[in-house]
Each structure stands twice: as structure tokens, then as C-alpha cells.
C-alpha positions in Angstrom: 69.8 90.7 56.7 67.6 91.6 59.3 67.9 89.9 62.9 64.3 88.1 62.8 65.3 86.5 58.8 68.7 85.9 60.6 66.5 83.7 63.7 64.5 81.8 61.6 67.3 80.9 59.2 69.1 78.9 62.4 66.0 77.9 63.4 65.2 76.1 60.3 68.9 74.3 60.4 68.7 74.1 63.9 65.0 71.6 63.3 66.7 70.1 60.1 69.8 68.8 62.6 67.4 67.6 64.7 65.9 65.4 63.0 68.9 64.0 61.2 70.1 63.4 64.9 66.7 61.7 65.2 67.2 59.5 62.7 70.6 58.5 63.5 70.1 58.1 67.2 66.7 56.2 65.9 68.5 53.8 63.4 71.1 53.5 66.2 69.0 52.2 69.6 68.1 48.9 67.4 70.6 46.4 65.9 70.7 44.7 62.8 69.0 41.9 64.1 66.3 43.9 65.9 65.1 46.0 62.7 65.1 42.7 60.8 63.1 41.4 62.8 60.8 44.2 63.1 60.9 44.1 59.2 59.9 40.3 59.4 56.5 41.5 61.6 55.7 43.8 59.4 55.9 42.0 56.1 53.5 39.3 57.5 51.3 41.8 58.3 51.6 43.0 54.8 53.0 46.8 55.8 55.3 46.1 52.5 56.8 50.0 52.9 57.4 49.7 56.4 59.0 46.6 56.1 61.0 48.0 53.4 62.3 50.5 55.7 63.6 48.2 58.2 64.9 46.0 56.2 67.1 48.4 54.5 68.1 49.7 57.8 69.2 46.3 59.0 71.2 46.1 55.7 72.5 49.6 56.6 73.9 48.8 60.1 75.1 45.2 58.2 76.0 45.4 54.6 76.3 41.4 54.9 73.2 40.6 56.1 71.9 38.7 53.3 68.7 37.6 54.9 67.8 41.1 55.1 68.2 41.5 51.0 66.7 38.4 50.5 63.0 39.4 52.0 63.5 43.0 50.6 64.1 41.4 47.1 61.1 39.8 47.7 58.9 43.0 48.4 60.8 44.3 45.6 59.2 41.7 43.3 56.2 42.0 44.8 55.9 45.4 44.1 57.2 44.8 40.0 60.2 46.6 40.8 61.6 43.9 38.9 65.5 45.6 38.8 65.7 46.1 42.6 64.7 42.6 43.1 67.8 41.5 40.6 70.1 43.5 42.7 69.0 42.4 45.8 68.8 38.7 45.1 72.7 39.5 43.1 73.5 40.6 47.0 72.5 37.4 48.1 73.9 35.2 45.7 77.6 36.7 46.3 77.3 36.2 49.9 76.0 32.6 49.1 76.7 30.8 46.1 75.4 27.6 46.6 71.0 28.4 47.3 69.3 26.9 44.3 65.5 29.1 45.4 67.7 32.7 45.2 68.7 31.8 41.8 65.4 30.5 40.7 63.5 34.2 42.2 66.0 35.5 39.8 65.2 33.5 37.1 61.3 34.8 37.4 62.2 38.5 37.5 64.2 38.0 34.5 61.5 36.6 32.9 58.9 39.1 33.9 61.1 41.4 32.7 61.3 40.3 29.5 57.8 39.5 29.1 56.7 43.3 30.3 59.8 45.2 28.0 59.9 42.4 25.2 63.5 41.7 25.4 64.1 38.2 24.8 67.8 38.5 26.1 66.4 38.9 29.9 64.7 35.2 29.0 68.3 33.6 28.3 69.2 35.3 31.7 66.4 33.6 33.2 66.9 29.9 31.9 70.9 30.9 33.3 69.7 31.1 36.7 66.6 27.9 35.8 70.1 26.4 35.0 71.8 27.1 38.4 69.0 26.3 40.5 68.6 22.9 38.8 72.3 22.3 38.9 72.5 22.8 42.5 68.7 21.1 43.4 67.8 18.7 40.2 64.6 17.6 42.0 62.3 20.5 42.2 60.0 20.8 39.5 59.2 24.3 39.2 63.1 25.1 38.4 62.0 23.1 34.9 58.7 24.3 34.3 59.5 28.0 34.6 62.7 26.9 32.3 60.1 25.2 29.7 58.0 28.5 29.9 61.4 30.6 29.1 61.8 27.9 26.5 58.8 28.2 25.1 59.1 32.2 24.4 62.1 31.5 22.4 60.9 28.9 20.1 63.0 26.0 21.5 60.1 23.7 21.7 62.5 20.6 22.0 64.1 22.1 24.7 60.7 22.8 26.2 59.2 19.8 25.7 62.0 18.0 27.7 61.4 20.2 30.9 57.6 19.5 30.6 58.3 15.9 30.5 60.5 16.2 33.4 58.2 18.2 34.8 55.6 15.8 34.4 57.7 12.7 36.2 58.1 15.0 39.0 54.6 16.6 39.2 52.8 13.5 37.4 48.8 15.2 38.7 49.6 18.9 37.3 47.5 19.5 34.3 50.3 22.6 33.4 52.8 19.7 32.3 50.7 18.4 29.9 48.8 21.6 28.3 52.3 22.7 28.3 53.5 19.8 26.6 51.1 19.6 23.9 51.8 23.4 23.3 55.1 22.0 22.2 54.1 18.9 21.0 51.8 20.5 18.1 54.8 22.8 17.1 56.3 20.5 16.7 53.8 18.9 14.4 53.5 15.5 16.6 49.9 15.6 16.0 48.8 12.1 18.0 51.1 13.3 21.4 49.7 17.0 21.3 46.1 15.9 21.3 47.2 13.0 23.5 48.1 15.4 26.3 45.0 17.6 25.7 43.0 14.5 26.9 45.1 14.1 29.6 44.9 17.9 30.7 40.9 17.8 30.0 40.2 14.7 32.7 42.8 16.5 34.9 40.9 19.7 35.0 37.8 19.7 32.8 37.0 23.2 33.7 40.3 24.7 33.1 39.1 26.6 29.7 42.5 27.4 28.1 42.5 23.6 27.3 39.5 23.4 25.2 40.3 26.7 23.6 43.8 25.8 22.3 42.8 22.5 21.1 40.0 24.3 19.4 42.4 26.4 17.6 45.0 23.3 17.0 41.9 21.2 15.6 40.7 24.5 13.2 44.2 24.5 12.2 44.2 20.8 11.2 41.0 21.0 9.3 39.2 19.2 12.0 36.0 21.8 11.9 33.9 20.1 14.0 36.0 19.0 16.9 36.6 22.6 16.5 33.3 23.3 17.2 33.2 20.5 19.9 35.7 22.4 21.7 34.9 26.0 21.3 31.1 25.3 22.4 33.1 23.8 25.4 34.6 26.6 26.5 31.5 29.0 25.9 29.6 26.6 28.4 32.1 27.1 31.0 32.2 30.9 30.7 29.9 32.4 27.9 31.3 35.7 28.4 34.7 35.3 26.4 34.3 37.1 23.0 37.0 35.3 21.3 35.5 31.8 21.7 32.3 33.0 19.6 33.8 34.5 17.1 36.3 31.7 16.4 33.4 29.3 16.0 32.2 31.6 13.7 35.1 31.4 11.9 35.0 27.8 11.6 31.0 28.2 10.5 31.7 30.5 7.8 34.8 27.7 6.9 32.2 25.1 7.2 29.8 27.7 4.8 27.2 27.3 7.6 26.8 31.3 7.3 23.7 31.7 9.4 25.4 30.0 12.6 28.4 32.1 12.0 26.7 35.4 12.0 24.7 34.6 14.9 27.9 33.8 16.9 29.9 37.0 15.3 26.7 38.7 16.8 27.4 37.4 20.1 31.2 38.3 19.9 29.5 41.6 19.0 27.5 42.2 21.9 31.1 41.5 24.2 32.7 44.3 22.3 34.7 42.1 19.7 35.0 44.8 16.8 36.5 42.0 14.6 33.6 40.5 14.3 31.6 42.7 12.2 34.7 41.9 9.9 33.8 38.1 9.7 29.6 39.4 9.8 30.6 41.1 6.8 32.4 38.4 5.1 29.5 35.6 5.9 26.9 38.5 4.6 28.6 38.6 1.3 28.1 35.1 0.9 24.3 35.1 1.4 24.2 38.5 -0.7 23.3 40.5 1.9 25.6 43.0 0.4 23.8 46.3 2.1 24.4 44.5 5.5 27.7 43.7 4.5 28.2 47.0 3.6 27.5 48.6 7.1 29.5 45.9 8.9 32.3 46.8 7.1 32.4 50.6 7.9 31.7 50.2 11.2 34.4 48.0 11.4 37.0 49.9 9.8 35.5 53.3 11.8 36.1 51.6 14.9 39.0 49.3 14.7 42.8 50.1 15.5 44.6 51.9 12.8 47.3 49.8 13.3 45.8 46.6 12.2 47.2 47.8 8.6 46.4 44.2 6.4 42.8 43.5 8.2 42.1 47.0 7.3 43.0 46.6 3.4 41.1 43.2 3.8 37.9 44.9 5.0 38.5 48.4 2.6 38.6 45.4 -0.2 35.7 43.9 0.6 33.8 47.2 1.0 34.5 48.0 -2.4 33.2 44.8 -3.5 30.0 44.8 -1.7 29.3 48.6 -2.6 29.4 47.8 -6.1 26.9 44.8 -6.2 24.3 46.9 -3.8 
């Protein structure tokens, strides 16, 4: 090996000590408390990675410091690194046992786990931290609402419908307790309370839209067509841009056999990119005999929907055939 590969061989270990001196020497000169603190700065200012940094480097120089993992579980959740957060917040909870908000940030990463990877175990993980937090601090009322939410995933719509109402004796002005509660209320077939609790949600918030559009679908359900109507017409006049409130009013028009008012609302799905639509154009077309224009609904439909909606697809491939034959 020549002398000048031999030089800049030591000179590259030579820089490569230096600067793991550097960083020594560096996270040596502050304490603990120091790069928490600096940490704490930079996380209000919203410098998440530097604040990431330091806080790790408190945690470094103090493997106890569970305020330290607290905030950086917090960034951590922030940033949907949803399995760092668990571990952190784990961190805390050993070093203190008895902090019902640690178990309840817990609780919602479990639950945004299992509503991003669809694994309904990581919502029973959840509702076991809901269940520490509310065991340790009975009296906040977003331990039982997020526990009514996890409740709600898993079908336990008694169980739900209990944190709701506890929910709502706690929070008795949220419109969320109630639209929650008559979520569980119709599924569990208590017609009068669900609608009940609509109203009540409705004169809390009339402009929240999710509340006319689910009793919309809860009236269409009941056979109630024209409260149907009532309500989906509501929630186009708050925001006429939402595709799937014009073509369920369609639906209930072609129900109704008013197929002119159908197809003009399947239209206006159309125009906001709702390829279902042309399913339901097709359908109502049939039914005036405009089997050409049923025709040409149907394959555009089925040449520009998902391949994966497999029994819509035979529905529409059915109805094809029909149409073709009587044009």
C-alpha cells in the first residue's frame, strides 16, 4: 500500500474519531435536564426532529427520565409512528403506575393501530388501557367516549351505548354523545331512542352533516322514503359537493319509482365522479325503457369500476344482458 493511500486511510479514521468525540463531548456539556428542556423549546416551536433528538439524549444521559419519554411518545404519535409511541408511553407507565392520561394516549395509539392494520385485537388493547385510565380517574369523559368508539368497532353496541350515556352525563352539550348513541341505539333496533338522539344531535349542531346523512340512511332502511329524502336534501344544502348524498336519494327515488328525479340526481353523483351511479342510471333507465341508454350506462360502468366489486359487477353484467336484448 502506497504511503499517500496509507495517509488518507488515518486521515479518514482520524475525522471519523473526531466527530464521535464531538458527539460525546457534545451530549456530555448538557445534563439531562438541560437537553429536556431544550427538547421542550423545540417541540413548541414545532421542530418535532430536533426535539426528538434531545429528548432521546436526555433519556440517554437518564434512562429514568420518564418525562422525557412521555413528550417523545407524544412526537411519536404525532408522527403515526404508532409502535414507538406504545413503547415510550410502556416506559412511562413502569416508572409510574398510577397516571390515568398515559394510559388513555395508549389506548388511542392502539386504536389507530387497529383501525390503519385492521386488527381488532389492538382495539381490546385499547378499551384495556380506556379501562385503566377510567379506573384510576372515573370522571373524565373522553376515557369513555374513546372506549364507546373501540366498542363500537367490535359490535358491542350495549357496551357502547353505556359509555355514550356516561358520556353524555358528563359532557351533556357534545353533540358526539348523542350521534354516537343513536349509532348504537338503531343497532340495536330501539327505533324511537335512535331518532330521539338524532334530534337532539341536529338542534346541537344543525350543520354537522354526518347527522342528517346517517339518519337518512337509518330512515331508507326503515322504509321511511321521504324523511329519507328530507334528510339527504339536508345534507346536499350544507355541502352540495358530496357524491354519495345524491346518489342515495336517487336510490330512494328509483325505490319511490320516481325515476326521472333519480336519474337526475345519479347524474349529479356523476358529474362528482361517483362511478356507481351510472349503475343506478342504468337500473331507473330500464324502467322507463330507455334500454339503449341503459345499455351505455351499464358498460361504462362496468369499464370503469373496480374489479373487485365482484357481485355489483354480476348485477350490472345481468342487467346488460337484459337491456341488450330488448334494444
Amino acid at each position: 500500500m502506497g504511503n499517500k493511500a496509507m495517509i488518507v486511510i488515518i486521515g479518514i479514521i482520524l475525522l471519523i474519531s473526531f466527530h464521535v468525540t464531538t458527539f460525546a463531548e457534545e451530549l456530555e456539556n448538557q445534563t439531562a435536564e438541560q437537553w429536556f428542556g431544550l427538547g421542550s423549546k423545540q417541540h413548541r416551536n414545532s421542530e418535532l426532529d430536533a426535539a426528538l433528538k434531545s429528548y432521546t439524549n436526555a433519556i440517554t444521559l437518564k434512562d429514568d427520565y420518564k418525562e422525557a419519554y412521555y413528550y417523545r411518545a407524544h412526537i411519536y404519535s404525532q408522527q403515526k409512528q404508532f409502535d414507538l409511541a406504545i413503547a415510550d408511553f410502556s416506559r412511562v407507565i413502569k416508572l409510574n403506575q398510577n397516571n390515568a392520561i398515559v394510559f388513555y394516549l395508549r389506548g388511542l395509539c392502539y386504536s389507530e393501530k387497529a383501525s390503519r392494520e385492521q386488527r381488532m385485537g389492538f382495539y381490546r388493547d385499547a378499551i384495556t388501557d380506556f379501562n385503566k385510565a377510567i379506573e384510576i380517574n372515573p370522571d373524565n369523559p373522553d376515557f369513555y367516549y374513546s372506549r364507546a368508539l373501540d366498542y363500537l368497532w367490535l359490535g358491542q353496541y350495549t357496551l357502547a351505548l353505556g359509555d355514550n350515556t356516561k358520556y353524555i352525563l358528563l359532557k351533556p352539550t357534545d353533540v358526539r354523545g348523542y350521534y354516537n348513541r343513536a349509532l348504537c341505539y338503531g343497532s340495536l333496533k330501539k327505533d324511537d331512542l335512535a331518532l330521539a338522539d338524532y334530534a337532539k344531535a341536529a338542534e346541537l349542531d344543525p350543520r354537522d352533516i354526518k347527522i342528517y346523512y346517517n339518519r337518512g340512511l337509518y330512515y331508507f332502511n326503515k322504509g321511511n322514503y321521504d324523511l329519507s329524502i328530507k334528510d339527504y336534501s339536508k345534507v346536499i344544502e350544507l355541502d352540495p359537493n358530496i357524491s354519495e348524498a345524491y346518489y342515495n336519494r336517487g336510490l330512494t327515488y328509483f325505490v319511490k319509482k320516481n325515476y326521472d328525479y333519480a336519474i337526475n340526481d345519479f347524474d349529479k353523483a356523476i358529474q362528482l365522479n361517483h362511478i356507481k351511479s351510472y349503475l343506478g342510471k342504468a337500473l331507473a333507465y330500464e324502467k322507463i325503457h330507455r334500454y339503449k341508454e341503459a345499455a351505455e350506462a351499464c358498460e361504462y360502468y362496468l369499464e370503469h369500476s373496480s374489479p373487485y366489486d365482484v357481485s355489483v359487477r354480476m348485477q350490472a353484467e345481468d342487467l346488460l344482458e337484459r337491456v341488450k336484448s330488448r334494444t
